[in-house]
N, C-alpha and C positions, 0 to 999 in steps of 0.2 A: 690321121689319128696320131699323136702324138704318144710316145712309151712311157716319157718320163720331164718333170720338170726341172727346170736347171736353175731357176732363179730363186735366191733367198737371200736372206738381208740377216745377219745378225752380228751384234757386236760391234763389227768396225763396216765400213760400206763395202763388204767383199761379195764375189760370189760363193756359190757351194752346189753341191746337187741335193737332188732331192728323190729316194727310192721309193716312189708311190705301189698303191697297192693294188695297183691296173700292173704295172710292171710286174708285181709280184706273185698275180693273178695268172699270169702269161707264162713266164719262167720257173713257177713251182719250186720254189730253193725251198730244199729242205736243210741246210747247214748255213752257216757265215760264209764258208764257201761258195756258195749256190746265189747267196741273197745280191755281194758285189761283185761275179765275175765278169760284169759288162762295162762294171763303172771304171772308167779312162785311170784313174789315181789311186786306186785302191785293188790294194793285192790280199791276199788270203795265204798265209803259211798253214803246212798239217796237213796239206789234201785233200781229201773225205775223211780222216779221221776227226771227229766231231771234238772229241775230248782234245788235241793237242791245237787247233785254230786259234790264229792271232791277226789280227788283220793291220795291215800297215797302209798307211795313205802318206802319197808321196815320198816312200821308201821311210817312213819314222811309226814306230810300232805306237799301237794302242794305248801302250802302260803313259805313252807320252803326249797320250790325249786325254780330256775329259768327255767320258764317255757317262752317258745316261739314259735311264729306262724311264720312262713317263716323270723326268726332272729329277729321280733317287741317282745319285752319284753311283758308281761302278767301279770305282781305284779298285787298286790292289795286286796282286802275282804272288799267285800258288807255293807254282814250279816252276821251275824256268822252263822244263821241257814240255809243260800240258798249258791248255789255253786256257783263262778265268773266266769266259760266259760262255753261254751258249741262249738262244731260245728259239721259239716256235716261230717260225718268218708267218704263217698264216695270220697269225692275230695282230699284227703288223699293221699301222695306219700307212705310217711314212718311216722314212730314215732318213737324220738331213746329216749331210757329211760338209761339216766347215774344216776346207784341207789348211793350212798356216797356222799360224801364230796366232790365237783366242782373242777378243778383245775384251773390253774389259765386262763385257756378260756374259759372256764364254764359262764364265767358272773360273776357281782357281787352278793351274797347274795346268792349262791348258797349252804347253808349250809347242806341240805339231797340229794343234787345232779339236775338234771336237766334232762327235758322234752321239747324236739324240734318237734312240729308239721310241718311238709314240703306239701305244697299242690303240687298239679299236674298242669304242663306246658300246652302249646299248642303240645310241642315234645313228651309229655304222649301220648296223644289221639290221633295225625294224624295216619294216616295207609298209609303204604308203599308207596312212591309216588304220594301224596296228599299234596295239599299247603291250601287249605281250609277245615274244616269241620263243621259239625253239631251232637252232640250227644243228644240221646233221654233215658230217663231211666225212668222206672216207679218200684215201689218197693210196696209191701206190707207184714201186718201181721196181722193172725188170731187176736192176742189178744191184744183189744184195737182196733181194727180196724182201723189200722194204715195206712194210704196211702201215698206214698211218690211219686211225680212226677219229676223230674228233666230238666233242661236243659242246655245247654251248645253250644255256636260259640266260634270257635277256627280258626286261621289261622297263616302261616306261608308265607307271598304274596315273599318276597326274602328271601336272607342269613342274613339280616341285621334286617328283625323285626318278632316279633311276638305276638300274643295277646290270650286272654282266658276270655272270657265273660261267668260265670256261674252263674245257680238260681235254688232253693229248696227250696219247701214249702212243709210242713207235717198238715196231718191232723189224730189227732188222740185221741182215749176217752180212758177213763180210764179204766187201765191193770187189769187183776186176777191174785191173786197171788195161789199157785199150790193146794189151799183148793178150787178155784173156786169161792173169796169172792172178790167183787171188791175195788182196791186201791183208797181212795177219792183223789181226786184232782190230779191226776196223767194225764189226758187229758192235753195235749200240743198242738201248731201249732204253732211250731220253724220256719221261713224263711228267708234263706240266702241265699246272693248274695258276688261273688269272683267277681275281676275284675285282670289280669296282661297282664302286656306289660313289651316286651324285645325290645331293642333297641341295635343295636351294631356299633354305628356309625362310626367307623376305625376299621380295626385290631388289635385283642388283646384289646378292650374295648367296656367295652357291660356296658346299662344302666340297672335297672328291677324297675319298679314298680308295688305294690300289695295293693288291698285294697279288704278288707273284714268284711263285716258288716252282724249280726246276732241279730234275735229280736227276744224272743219269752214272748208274753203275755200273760196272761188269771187269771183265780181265783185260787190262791193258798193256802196250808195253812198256818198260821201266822208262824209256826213253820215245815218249810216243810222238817228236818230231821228226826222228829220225827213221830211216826205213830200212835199217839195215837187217838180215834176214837173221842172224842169230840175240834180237835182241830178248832179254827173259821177261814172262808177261807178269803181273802181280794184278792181283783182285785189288782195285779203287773202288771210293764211293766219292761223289762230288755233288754237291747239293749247294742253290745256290736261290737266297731267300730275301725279297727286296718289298717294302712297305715304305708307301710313301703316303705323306697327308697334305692335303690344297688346301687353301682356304683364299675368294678374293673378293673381292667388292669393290666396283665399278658401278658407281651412280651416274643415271642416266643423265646427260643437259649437264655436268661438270668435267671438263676436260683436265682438271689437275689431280683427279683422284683416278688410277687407276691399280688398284693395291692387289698385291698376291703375296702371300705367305707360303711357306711349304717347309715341310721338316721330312724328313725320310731317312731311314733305316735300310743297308744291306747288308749280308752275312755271306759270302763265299767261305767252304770248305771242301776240303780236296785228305780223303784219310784212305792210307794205302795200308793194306790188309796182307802184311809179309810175314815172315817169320819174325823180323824186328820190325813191328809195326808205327806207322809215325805219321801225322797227322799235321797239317796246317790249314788254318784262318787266318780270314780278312774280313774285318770289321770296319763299314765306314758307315758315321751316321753326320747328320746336318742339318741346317737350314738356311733360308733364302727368304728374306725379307725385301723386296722392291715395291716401287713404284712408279707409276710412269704418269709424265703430268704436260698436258699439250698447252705450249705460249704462242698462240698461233703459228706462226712458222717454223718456229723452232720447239721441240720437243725432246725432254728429257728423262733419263730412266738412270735411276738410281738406288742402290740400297747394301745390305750389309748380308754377308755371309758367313758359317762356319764351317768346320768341317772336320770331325775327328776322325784318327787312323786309326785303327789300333791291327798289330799283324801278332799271332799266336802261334804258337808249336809247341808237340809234344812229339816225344820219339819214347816206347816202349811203356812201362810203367813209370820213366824219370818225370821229375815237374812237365810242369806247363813253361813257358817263358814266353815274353811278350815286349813289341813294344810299342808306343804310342806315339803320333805327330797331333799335334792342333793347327789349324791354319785360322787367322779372324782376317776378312775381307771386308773394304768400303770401296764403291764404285761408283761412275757418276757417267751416262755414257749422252751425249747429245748429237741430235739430228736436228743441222739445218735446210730449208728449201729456200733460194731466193731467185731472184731473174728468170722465172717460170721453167729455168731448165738445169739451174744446180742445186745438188744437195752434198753439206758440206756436214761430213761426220769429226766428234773428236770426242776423245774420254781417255779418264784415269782409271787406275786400278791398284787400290795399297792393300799389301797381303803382308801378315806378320807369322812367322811359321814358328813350331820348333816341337825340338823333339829329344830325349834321352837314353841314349843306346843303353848297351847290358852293362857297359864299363861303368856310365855316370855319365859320360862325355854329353852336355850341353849345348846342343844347334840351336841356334837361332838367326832367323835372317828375315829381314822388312826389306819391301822395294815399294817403290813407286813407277808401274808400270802405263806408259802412255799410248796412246793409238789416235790414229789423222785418216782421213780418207776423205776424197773427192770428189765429184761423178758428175758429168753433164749427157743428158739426155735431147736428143732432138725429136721435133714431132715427127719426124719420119724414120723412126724407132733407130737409130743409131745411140748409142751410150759409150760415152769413155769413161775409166776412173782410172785408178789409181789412190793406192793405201800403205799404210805403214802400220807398225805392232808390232807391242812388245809384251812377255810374260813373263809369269819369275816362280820356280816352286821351289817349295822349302826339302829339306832333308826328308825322305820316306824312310818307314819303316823296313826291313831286312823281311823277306818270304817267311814266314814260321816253317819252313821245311832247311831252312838253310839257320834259324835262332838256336836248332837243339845242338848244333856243333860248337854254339859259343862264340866269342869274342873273340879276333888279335887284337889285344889293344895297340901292342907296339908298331903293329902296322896300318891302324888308324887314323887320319887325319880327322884334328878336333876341329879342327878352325874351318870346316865347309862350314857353308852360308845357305847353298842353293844351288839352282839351276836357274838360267835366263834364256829367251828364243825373243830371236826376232824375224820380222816375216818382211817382206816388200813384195809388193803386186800392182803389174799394171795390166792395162787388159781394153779391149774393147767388146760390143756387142752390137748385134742388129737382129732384131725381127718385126719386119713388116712385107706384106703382100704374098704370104706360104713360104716366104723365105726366115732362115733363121743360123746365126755363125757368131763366134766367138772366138779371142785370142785371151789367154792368160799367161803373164809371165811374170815367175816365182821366186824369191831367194828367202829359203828359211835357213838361221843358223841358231842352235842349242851349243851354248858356251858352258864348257868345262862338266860334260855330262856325268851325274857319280856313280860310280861303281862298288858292287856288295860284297864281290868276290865268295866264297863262301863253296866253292863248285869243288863234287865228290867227296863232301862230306867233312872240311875242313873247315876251320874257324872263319868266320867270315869278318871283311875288315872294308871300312868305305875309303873308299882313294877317289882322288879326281881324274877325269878318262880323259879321255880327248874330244874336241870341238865333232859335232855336227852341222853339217852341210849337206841341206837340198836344194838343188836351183836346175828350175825348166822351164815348161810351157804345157799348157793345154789348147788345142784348135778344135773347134766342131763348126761345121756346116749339116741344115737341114734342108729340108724344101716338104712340103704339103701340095698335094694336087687328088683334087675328087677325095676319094675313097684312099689314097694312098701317102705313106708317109716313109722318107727316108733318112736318116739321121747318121753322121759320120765323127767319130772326136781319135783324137791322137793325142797322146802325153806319153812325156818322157821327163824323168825324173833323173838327173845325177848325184847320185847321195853318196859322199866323202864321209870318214870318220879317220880324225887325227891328221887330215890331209893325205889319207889314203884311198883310191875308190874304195867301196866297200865291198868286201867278197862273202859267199857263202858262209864264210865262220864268223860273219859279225852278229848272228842273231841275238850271240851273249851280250851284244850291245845299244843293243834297242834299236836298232836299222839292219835293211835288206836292200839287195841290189833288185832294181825293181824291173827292167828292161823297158825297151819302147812297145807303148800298146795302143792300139790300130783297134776301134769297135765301133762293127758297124751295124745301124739295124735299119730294118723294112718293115711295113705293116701294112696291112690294107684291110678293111673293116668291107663287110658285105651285111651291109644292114638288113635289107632282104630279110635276110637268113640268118639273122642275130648271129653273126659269129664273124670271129679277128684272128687275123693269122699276122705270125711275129716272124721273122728269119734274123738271127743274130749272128756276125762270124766276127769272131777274135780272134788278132795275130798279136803274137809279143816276137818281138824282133832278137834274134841273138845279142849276148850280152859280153863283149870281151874286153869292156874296160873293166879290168880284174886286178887285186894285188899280186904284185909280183911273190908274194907267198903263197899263193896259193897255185900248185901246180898239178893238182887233179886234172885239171880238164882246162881246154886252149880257150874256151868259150864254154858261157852256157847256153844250152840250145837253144834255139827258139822254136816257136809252134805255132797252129793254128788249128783255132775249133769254131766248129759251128752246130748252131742249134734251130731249133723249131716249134713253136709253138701253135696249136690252132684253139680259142676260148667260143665257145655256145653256149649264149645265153637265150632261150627257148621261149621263157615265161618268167616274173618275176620274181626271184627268189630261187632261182635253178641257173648253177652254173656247172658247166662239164668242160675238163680241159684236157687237153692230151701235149706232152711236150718232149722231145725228144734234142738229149741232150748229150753231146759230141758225135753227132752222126757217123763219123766215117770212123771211129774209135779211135782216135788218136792217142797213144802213148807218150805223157810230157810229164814233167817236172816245172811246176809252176818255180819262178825266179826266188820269190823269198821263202822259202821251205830251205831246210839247210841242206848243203850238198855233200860238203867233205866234214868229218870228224878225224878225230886220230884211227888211224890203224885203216883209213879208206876212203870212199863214195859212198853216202846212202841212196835210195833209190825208192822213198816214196813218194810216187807213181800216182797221180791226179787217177778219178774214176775215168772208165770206160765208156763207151756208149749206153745210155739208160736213156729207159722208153716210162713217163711217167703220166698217169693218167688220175683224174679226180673229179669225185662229184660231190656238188654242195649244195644243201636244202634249205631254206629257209622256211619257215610255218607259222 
C-alpha cells in the first residue's frame, strides 16, 4: 500500500508531491503543521500554535509562493509575527506541493513554487448508489483536549447538479510540549464552514461554486512565533473568507477546445482587540481564463490572467489606508511527446505589475518569463529530465498592520521593478516491479528580494534585500511486497540570503534554515480485517551551517519523532482511526520557527506525545 503520490506534472515538466487523503486519513493533522510533517521539503514554522503557522518549502516561505484553495489565489501577510491561513485538513482532497520556480501555469508570482489546496466533492463522500447523504465525524486528542465535531450534507438529486454543505468547530486548550510544560496561548476554537454546488446545465458544461469561510478567535500572544515566556497576550479575531466561481466546457470528439474560466474572491483579516486597537486586510480577487487545445502530439494550454491586491489597515479610530497592486498575465505553455519516449515541455509567461504606495511613488514592472524541460521515459519505468524556470513578481502591497505607521519616503526606493526566481532541476526516477526511487537536484535563486521594513511600529519604507539561494536534492527509495509497503526520502536544502547561510533571525526575510530531513514510512494493510497500519519516523539532522552572527546557540538541534497510525474500515461508509503522534514525547524545536530574538532564545516547543482518535459516518 502505498501512503502517498509523488508524481505530478504541472507547469514546466517537474516533479512535486502529492498529500492525498488516504495519507491524511492515516495521520489525522489537525493544523498546517500536522498536514506536512512527513513531506521531505516542507517545514512548518509556529509549532502547534495554529494562528502563528507559515509553511516553508525548500527553506522559502509561503508569502513566496502561489498558494490556492480550489484555484481562489491566497496572497497576502497579516503580521509578520501570525500566519495568513489556516483550514480544516479533513475536507482536504489532495495538496500538491510544486517546490521551485512556477511555470508559466503556476500563477503569477510564483517565485519558490506553489501550493494547491483541493477540497472534497459531493462525489468524495456518496457511497455507491446514493443520491443523497449525511456525514457525521467526531475527532479527538489527548493533548490539549482537543475535540473536533464535524458535519456534513451532501447530495447528488440528478446528473446535472450537486452540492456539499460542510461545518467544523474545534475546541481546544493549550498543548504540552514533550517536557510536559504547557504552551501559553496555544488553545484555539478554529470553526469552519465549506459550501459547493455543481451545476451542469448541457453537455460538456458544468458550472462549480465554492465558498469557504474560516474564523478562529481568542487570546493570543503579541508575538505568537515566538516562545518566549513573558510574551503579553491580546484578544485577536481572524477570519479568513474565499469564494471562488468555475465555469468550463469541453466538448466531447474536439480536442482544441478545452475552456475553463474561474474568477474568485478572498478576504483575510487579522483585528487585534487592545487597548489601541488595529486592524489589517488582505484583499485578493482574479481571474483565469485558459484553454487547452490537443495537435496530436503536441498540446497546448494557454490563457490570460488577473489579479488584484489590495492590503488595508486601520489602528484606533484613525483612517483606514490602503494599498493596491494589479498584475495582467498572458501565458502560452506546450507539451511535446515524440520517439515514443520523450516529452519536451517549453512556455512563456508575460506579467505586467504595478502598484502606488502612500507617498504616490509608481512601480511598474513587465517581464517575460520562460521555462524548458525535458524527460525521457523507458518502458522499463526509468525516467530522466531535467528543467529550467523562471518567474517575476511585481511590487506588493505593505501588511495593513505595518500602513497605519505611514510612509519613509526618503528611505524608499522608487525605481523597484520586482522580484525574479529562477529554478534548475535535474533528477531521475524508476518504478517498476514494487520497486520505486528518485533523485532531484535543485538551485533556486530570488534576485534582489524587497523588503517593507515597517517593524515596531515605525514608518515603513521598500528597499531592495539581498539574493536568495536554495540548492539541494531530494532521494526516496520505496519497495512494495504482499500486504506491505516501505517508503524512505531525504532532502536537504541550503538556503543562503545575501550570501550568508541563513540563521534563525531570517524569518523577517521570507526564508528559514531548514535542516536535513530523513522520513521514513511502513504500512501494511490487512485486508481481512479492513484495517492499515502506518509507522512514520522523522529525523532532521542538526543544523550548524549558522551566521557567524548569530551566537545563541553552536548548532540547532536536531531531533527525531515518530508516529503511528492504525485506520478500520468495517463496513462502507464507517471509518475509525486511532494515531498517535511523537510517541516517545520528544521535546524539539522545529528548524524554521525562530530561535533567537533581541534580548534571548525563544523556546516554542513543537507538541508533546498526543493520542488521537476519530470516527466517521457516512449515511
Amino acid at each position: 500500500m502505498r501512503l502517498e503520490t509523488i508524481y505530478l506534472k504541472a507547469g514546466t515538466d517537474k516533479d512535486g508531491e502529492t498529500v492525498t487523503d488516504e495519507r491524511i486519513a492515516q495521520r489525522q493533522p489537525l493544523t498546517l503543521n500536522d498536514l506536512y510533517a512527513a513531506e521531505p521539503e516542507v517545514h512548518v514554522s509556529g509549532a502547534d500554535r495554529s494562528t502563528a503557522q507559515r509553511v516553508y518549502v525548500r527553506g522559502i516561505e509561503e508569502t513566496s509562493l502561489n498558494v490556492t484553495v480550489d484555484g481562489a489565489r491566497q496572497s497576502g501577510n497579516l503580521f509578520r509575527h501570525n500566519g495568513n491561513m489556516g483550514i480544516d485538513p479533513f475536507m482536504l482532497k489532495r495538496v500538491e506541493v510544486e517546490a521551485g520556480t512556477g511555470g508559466a501555469l503556476a500563477g503569477p508570482g510564483a517565485l519558490g513554487g506553489a501550493i494547491r489546496y483541493e477540497t472534497k466533492d459531493a462525489e468524495d463522500l456518496l457511497l455507491p448508489g446514493q443520491r443523497q447523504g449525511v456525514m457525521l465525524r467526531f475527532a479527538g486528542q489527548s493533548n490539549g483536549d482537543r475535540l473536533l465535531p464535524s458535519l456534513g450534507f451532501y447530495g447528488r438529486p440528478d446528473e446535472r447538479f450537486s452540492y456539499l454543505i460542510y461545518g467544523s468547530k474545534t475546541w481546544a486548550g493549550n498543548y504540552k510540549d514533550g517536557g510536559g510544560n504547557a504552551v501559553p496561548y496555544s488553545d484555539d476554537e478554529p470553526a469552519e464552514g465549506l459550501v459547493k454546488l455543481r451545476f451542469r446545465p448541457a453537455p460538456d458544461h458544468e458550472i462549480a461554486l465554492t465558498h469557504n469561510r474560516r474564523e478562529d478567535n481568542g487570546m493570543r500572544a503579541t508575538q505568537a512565533n515566538f516562545g518566549l515566556p513573558d510574551a503579553e497576550p491580546q484578544d485577536q479575531e481572524f477570519i479568513r473568507e474565499t469564494t471562488s466561481l468555475r465555469y468550463s466546457y469541453a466538448p466531447a470528439g474536439n480536442p482544441l477546445i478545452d475552456l475553463e474560466l474561474r474568477a474568485y474572491d478572498n478576504r483575510s483579516a487579522l483585528k487585534r482587540l487592545t487597548a489601541s486597537p488595529s486592524e489589517g486586510e488582505w484583499l485578493t480577487s482574479g481571474l483565469d481564463i485558459r484553454n487547452r487545445s490537443e495537435l496530436g502530439a503536441l498540446v497546448l494550454t494557454y490563457g490570460y490572467d488577473y489579479t488584484r491586491e489590495q492590503s488595508r489597515g486601520r489602528a484606533g479610530s484613525g483612517p483606514r489606508v490602503s494599498e493596491t497592486g494589479e498584475t495582467h498575465g498572458l501565458y502560452l505553455q506546450a507539451e511535446y511527446g515524440f520517439a515514443g519516449h520523450w516529452l519536451a515541455s517549453g512556455g512563456l509567461r508575460y506579467d505586467s505589475a504595478s502598484l502606488t504606495d502612500l507617498a504616490g511613488n509608481v512601480y511598474d514592472g513587465d517581464h517575460l518569463s520562460p521555462n524548458v524541460g525535458l524527460r525521457f521515459e523507458t518502458a522499463q519505468g526509468l525516467s530522466l529530465f531535467a528543467s529550467w524556470s523562471e518567474a517575476h513578481r511585481g511590487v506588493r502591497p505593505v501588511p495593513g498592520t505595518q500602513l497605519t505607521s505611514g510612509i519613509n519616503a526618503a528611505a524608499t526606493d522608487p525605481t523597484l521593478e520586482g522580484e525574479r526566481a529562477r529554478t534548475t532541476e535535474i533528477g531521475a526516477a524508476f518504478d517498476a516491479n514494487g520497486w520505486r526511487a528518485g533523485l532531484i537536484l535543485f538551485d533556486t535563486r530570488i534576485e534582489g528580494s524587497i523588503l517593507y521594513g515597517g517593524q515596531r511600529g515605525m514608518p515603513y519604507a521598500r528597499t531592495r534585500g539581498g539574493d536568495i539561494d536554495s540548492r539541494g536534492f531530494t532521494a526516496r527509495l520505496g519497495r512494495d511486497w504482499g500486504d506491505w509497503s516501505l517508503d524512505l526520502s531525504y532532502s536537504r536544502a541550503d538556503v543562503d540570503y545575501a550570501g550568508v547561510p541563513v540563521g534563525p533571525g531570517d524569518w523577517s526575510n521570507g526564508v528559514a534554515p531548514q535542516g536535513d530531513k530523513l522520513v521514513l514510512d511502513i504500512a501494511h494493510a490487512m485486508a481481512a480485517h479492513d484495517l492499515q497500519f502506518a509507522w512514520t519516523s522523522i529525523l532532521v539532522l542538526a543544523e550548524d551551517d549558522l551566521p557567524a552572527t548569530f551566537t545563541a546557540l553552536e548548532e540547532l538541534p536536531g531531533y527525531a519523532v515518530h508516529d503511528l497510525s492504525v485506520v478500520w474500515r468495517p463496513a462502507e461508509g464507517q471509518e475509525y482511526s486511532l494515531a498517535i503522534q511523537n510517541i516517545f514525547d520528544k521535546r524539539y524545536l522545529d528548524h524554521s520557527t525562530p530561535y533567537s530574538v533581541s534580548g534571548g532564545v525563544t523556546n516554542l516547543y513543537e507538541m508533546g506525545r498526543s493520542i488521537r482518535l476519530a470516527g466517521g459516518w457516512r449515511f
